[in-house]
The first five atom37 places (N, CA, C, CB, O) and aatype in JSON, in Angstrom:
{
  "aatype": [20, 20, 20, 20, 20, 20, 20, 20, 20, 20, 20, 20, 20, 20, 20, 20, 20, 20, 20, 20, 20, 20, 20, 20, 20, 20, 20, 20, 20, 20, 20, 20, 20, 20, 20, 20, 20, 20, 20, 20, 20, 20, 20, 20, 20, 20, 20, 20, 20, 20, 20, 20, 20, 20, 20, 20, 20, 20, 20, 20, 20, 20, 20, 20, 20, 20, 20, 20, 20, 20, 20, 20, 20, 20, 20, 20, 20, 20, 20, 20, 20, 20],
  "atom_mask": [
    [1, 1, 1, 1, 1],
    [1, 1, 1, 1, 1],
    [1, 1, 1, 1, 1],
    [1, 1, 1, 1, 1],
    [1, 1, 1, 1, 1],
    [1, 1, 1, 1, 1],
    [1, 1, 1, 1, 1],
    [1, 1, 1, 1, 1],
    [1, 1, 1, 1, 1],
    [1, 1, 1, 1, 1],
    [1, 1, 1, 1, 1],
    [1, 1, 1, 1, 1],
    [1, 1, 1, 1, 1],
    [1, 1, 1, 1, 1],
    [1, 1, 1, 1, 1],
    [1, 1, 1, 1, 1],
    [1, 1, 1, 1, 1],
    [1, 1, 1, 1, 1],
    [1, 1, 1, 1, 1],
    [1, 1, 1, 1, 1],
    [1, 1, 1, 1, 1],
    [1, 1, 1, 1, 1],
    [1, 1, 1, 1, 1],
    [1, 1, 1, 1, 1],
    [1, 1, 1, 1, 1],
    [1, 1, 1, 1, 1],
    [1, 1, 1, 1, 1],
    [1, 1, 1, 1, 1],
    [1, 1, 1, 1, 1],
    [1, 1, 1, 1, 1],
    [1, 1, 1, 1, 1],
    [1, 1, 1, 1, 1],
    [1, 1, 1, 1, 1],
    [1, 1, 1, 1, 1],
    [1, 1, 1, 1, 1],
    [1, 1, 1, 1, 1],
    [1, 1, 1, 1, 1],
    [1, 1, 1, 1, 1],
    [1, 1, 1, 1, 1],
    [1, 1, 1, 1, 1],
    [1, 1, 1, 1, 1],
    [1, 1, 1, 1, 1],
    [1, 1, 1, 1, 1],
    [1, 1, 1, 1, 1],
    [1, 1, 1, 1, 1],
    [1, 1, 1, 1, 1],
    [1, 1, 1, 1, 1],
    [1, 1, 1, 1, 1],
    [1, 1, 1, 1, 1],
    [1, 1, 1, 1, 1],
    [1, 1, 1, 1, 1],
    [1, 1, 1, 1, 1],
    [1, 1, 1, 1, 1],
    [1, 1, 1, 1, 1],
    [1, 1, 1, 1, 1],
    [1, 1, 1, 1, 1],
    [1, 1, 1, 1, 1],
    [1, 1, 1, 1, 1],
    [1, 1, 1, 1, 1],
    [1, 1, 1, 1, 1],
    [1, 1, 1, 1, 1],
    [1, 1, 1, 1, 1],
    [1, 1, 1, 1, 1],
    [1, 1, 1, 1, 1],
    [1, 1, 1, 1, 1],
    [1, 1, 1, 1, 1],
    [1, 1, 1, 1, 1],
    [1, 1, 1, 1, 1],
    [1, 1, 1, 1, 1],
    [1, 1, 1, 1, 1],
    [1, 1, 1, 1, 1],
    [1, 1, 1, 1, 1],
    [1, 1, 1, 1, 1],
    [1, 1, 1, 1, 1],
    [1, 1, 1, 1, 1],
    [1, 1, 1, 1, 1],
    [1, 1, 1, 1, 1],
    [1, 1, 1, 1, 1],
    [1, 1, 1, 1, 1],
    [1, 1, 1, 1, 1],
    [1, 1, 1, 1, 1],
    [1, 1, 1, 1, 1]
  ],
  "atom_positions": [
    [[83.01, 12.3, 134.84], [84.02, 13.3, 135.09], [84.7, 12.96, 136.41], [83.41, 14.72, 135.11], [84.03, 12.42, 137.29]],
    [[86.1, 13.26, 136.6], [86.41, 12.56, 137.83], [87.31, 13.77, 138.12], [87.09, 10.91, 137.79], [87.37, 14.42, 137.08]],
    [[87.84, 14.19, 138.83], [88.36, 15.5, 139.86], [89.91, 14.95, 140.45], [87.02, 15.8, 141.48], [89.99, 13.9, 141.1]],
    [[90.95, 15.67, 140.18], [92.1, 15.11, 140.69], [92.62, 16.22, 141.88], [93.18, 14.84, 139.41], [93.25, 17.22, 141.53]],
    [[92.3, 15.93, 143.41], [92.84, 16.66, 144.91], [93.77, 15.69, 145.08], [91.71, 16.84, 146.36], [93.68, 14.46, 145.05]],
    [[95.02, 16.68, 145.32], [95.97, 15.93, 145.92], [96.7, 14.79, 145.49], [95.54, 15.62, 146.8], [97.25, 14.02, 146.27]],
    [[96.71, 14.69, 144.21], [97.11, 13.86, 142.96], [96.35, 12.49, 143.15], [98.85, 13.62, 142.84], [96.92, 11.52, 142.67]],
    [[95.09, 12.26, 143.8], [94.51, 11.42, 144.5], [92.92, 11.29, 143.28], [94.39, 12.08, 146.28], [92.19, 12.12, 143.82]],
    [[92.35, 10.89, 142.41], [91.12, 10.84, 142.19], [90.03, 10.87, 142.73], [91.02, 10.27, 141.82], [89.48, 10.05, 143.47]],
    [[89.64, 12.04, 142.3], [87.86, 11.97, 143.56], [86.8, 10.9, 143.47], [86.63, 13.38, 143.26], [86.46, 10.81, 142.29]],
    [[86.36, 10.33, 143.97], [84.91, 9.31, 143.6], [83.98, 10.39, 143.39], [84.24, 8.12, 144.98], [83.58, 11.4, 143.97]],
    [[83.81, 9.73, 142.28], [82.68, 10.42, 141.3], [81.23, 9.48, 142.05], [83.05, 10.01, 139.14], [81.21, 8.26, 142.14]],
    [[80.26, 10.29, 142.46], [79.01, 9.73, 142.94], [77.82, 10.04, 142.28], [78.83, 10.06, 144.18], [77.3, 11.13, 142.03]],
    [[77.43, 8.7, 142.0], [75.94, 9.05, 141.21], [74.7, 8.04, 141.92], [76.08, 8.62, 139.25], [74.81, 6.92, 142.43]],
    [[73.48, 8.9, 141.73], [72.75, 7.79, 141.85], [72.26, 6.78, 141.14], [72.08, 8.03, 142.2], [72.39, 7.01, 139.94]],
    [[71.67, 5.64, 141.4], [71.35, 4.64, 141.41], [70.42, 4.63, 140.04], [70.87, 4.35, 142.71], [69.56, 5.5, 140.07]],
    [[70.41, 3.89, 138.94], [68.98, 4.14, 137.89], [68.16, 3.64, 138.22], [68.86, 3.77, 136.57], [67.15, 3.68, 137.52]],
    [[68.15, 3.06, 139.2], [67.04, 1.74, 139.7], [66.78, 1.87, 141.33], [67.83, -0.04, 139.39], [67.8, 2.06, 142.0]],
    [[65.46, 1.79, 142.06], [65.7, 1.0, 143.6], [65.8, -0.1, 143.46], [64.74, 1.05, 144.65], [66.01, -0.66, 142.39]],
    [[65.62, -0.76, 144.81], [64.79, -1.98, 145.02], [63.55, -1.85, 145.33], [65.24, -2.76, 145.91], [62.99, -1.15, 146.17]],
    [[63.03, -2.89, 144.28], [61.38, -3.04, 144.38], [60.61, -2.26, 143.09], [60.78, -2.27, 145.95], [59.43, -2.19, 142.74]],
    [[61.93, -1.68, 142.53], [61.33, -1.04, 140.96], [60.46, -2.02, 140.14], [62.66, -0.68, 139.84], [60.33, -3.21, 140.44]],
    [[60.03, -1.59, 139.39], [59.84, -2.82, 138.6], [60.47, -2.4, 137.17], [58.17, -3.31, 138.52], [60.24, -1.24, 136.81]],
    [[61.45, -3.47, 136.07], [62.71, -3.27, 135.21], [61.82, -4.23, 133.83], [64.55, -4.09, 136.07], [60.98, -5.1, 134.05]],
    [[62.17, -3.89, 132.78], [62.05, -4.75, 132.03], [63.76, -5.19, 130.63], [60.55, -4.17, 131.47], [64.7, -4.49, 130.24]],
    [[63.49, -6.09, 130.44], [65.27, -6.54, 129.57], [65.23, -6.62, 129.0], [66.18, -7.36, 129.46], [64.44, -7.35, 128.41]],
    [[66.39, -5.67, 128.33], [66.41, -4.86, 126.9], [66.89, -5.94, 125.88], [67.55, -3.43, 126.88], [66.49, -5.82, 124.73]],
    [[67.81, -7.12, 126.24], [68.33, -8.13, 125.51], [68.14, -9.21, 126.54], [69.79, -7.89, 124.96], [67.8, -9.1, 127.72]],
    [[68.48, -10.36, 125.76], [68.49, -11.58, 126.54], [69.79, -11.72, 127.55], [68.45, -12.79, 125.5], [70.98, -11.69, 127.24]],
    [[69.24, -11.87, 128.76], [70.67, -12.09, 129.68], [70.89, -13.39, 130.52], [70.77, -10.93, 130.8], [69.9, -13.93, 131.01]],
    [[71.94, -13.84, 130.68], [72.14, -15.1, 131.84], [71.47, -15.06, 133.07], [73.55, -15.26, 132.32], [71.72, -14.06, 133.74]],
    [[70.52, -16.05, 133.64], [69.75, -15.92, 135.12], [70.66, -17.12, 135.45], [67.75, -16.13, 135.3], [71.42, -17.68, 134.66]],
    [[70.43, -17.47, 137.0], [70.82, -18.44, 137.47], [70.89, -19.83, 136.81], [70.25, -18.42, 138.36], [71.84, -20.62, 136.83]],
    [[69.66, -19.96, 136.19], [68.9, -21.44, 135.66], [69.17, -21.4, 134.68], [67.48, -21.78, 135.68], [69.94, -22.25, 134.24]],
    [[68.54, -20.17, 133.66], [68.72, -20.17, 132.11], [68.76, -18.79, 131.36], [67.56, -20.95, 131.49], [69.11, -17.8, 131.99]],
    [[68.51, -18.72, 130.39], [68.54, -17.14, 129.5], [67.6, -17.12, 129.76], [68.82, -16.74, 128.0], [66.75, -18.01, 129.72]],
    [[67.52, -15.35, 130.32], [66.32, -15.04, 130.31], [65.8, -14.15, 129.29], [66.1, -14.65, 131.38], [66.45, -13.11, 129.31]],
    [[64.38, -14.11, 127.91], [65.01, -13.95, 127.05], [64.23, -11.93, 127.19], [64.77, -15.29, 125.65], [63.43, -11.38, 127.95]],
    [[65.06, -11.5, 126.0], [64.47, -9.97, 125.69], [63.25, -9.42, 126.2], [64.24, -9.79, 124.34], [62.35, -10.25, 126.06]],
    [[62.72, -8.04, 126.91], [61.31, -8.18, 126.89], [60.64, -8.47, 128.5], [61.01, -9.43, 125.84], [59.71, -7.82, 128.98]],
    [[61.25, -9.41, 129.04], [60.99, -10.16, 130.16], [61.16, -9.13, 131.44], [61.99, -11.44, 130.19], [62.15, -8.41, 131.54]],
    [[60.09, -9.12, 132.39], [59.89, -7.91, 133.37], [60.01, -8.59, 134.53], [58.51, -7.07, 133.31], [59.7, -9.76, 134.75]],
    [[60.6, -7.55, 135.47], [61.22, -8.16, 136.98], [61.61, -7.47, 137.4], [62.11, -9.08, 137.22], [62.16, -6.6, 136.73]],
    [[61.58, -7.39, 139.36], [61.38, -6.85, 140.59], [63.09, -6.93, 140.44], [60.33, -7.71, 141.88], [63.66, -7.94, 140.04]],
    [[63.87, -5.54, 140.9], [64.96, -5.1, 141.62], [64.8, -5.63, 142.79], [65.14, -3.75, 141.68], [63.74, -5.41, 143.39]],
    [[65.97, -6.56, 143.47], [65.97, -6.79, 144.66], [67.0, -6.57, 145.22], [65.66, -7.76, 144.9], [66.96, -6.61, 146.45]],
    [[68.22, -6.27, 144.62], [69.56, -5.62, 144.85], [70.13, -4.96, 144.3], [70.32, -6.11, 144.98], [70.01, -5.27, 143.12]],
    [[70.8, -4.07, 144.43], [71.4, -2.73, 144.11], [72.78, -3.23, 144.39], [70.87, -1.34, 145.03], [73.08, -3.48, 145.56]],
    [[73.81, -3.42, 143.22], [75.04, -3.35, 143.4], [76.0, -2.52, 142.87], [75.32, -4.25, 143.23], [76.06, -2.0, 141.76]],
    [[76.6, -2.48, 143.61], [78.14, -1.16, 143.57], [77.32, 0.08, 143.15], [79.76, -1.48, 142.02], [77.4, 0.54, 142.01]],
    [[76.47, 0.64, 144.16], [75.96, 1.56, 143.35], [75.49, 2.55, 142.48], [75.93, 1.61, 143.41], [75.68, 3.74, 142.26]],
    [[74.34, 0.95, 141.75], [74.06, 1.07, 140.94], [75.06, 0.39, 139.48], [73.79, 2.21, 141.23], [74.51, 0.42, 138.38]],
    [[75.91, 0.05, 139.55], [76.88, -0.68, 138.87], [76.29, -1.96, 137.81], [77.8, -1.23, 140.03], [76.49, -2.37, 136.66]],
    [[75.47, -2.28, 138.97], [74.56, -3.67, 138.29], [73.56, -3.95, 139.61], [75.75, -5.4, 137.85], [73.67, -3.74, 140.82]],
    [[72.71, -4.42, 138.92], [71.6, -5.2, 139.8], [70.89, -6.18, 139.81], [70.86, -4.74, 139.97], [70.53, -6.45, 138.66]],
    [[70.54, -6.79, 140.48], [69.84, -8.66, 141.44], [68.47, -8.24, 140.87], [69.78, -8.95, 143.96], [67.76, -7.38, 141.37]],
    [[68.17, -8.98, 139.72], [66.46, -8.66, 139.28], [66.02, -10.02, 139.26], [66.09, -7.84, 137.59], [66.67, -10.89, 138.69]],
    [[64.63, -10.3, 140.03], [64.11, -11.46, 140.67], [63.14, -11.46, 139.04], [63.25, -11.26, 142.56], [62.66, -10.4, 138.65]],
    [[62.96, -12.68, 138.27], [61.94, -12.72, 137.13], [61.31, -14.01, 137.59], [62.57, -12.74, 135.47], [61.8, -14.96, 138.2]],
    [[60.0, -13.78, 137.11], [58.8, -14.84, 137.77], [58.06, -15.36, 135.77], [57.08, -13.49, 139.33], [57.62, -16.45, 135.42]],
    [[58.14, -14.72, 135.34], [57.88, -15.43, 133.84], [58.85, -14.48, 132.77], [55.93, -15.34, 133.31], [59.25, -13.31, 132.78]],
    [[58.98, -15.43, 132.01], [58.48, -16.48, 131.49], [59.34, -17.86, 132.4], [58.71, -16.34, 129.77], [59.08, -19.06, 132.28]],
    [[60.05, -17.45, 133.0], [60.56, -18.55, 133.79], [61.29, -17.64, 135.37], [61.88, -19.54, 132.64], [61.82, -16.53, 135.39]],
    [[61.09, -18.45, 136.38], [62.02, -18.43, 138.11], [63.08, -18.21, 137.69], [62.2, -19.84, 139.22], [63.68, -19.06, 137.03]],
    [[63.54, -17.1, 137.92], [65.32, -16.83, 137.99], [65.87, -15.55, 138.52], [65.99, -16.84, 136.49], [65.18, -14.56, 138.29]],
    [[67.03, -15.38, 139.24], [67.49, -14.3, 139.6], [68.91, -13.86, 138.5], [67.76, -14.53, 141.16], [69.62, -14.73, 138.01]],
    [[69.1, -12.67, 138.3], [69.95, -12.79, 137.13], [70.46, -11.03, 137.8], [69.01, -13.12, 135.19], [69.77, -10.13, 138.27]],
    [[72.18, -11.15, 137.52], [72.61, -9.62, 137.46], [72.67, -9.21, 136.74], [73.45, -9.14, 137.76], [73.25, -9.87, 135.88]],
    [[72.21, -7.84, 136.32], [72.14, -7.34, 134.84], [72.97, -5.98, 135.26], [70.37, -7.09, 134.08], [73.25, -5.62, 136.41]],
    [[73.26, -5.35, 134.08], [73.9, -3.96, 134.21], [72.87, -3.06, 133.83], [75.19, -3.73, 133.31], [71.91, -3.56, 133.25]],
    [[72.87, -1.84, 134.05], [71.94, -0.56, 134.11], [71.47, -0.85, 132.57], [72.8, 1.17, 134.47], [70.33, -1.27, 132.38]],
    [[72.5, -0.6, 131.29], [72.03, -0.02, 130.3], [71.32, -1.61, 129.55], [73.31, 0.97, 129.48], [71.15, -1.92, 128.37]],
    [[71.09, -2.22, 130.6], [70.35, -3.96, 129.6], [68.67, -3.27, 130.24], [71.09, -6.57, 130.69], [67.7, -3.8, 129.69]],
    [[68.37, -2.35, 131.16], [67.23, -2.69, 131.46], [66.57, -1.22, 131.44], [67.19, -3.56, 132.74], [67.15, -0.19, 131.12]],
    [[65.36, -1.33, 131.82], [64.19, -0.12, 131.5], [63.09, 0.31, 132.39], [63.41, -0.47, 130.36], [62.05, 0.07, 131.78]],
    [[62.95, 0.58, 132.99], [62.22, 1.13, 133.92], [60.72, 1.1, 133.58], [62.71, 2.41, 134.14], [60.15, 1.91, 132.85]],
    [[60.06, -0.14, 134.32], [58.32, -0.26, 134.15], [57.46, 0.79, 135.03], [57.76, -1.87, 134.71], [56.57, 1.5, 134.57]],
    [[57.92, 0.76, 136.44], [56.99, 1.23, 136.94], [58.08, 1.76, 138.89], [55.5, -0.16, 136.75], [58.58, 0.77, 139.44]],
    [[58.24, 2.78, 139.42], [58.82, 2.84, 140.77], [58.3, 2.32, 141.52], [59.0, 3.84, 141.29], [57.07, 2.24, 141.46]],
    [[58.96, 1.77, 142.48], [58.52, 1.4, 143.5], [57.75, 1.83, 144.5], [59.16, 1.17, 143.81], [58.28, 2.67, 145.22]],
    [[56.05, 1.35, 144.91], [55.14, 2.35, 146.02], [54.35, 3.45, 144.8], [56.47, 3.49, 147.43], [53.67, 4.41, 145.16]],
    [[54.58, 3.12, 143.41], [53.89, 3.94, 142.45], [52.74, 2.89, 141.75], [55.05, 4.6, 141.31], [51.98, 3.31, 140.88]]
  ]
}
């Protein structure tokens, strides 16, 4: 929903679905740095972009890769400090 003051659009603010340090798992196969990383595959939030827009998820298997994913590719394993 977005709010029009002053014939100007309001920023609509939400939070974040994710921290950093969550732990995420991927709902489909997505592009990492190196290679596809495929469906299934679980990994540490390490950046939060445009908040919450997309985010820097560090994956350690089935293969090393950092990959940006968007909110609705991923799933929430476990919070961070939980």
């Amino acid at each position: 929903m977005t709010y029009v003051v002053s014939g100007r659009p309001a920023e609509v603010r939400r939070e974040p679905a994710f921290d950093e340090l969550d732990r995420v798992q991927l709902l489909a196969d997505a592009l990492g740095e190196d290679a596809v990383v495929p469906k299934g595959s679980t990994g540490t939030v390490v950046a939060v972009w445009g908040r919450g827009l997309a985010f820097e998820v560090e994956f350690t298997e089935p293969l090393e890769t950092l990959a940006t994913i968007e909110p609705d590719l991923l799933r929430l394993v476990r919070r961070a400090g939980s």
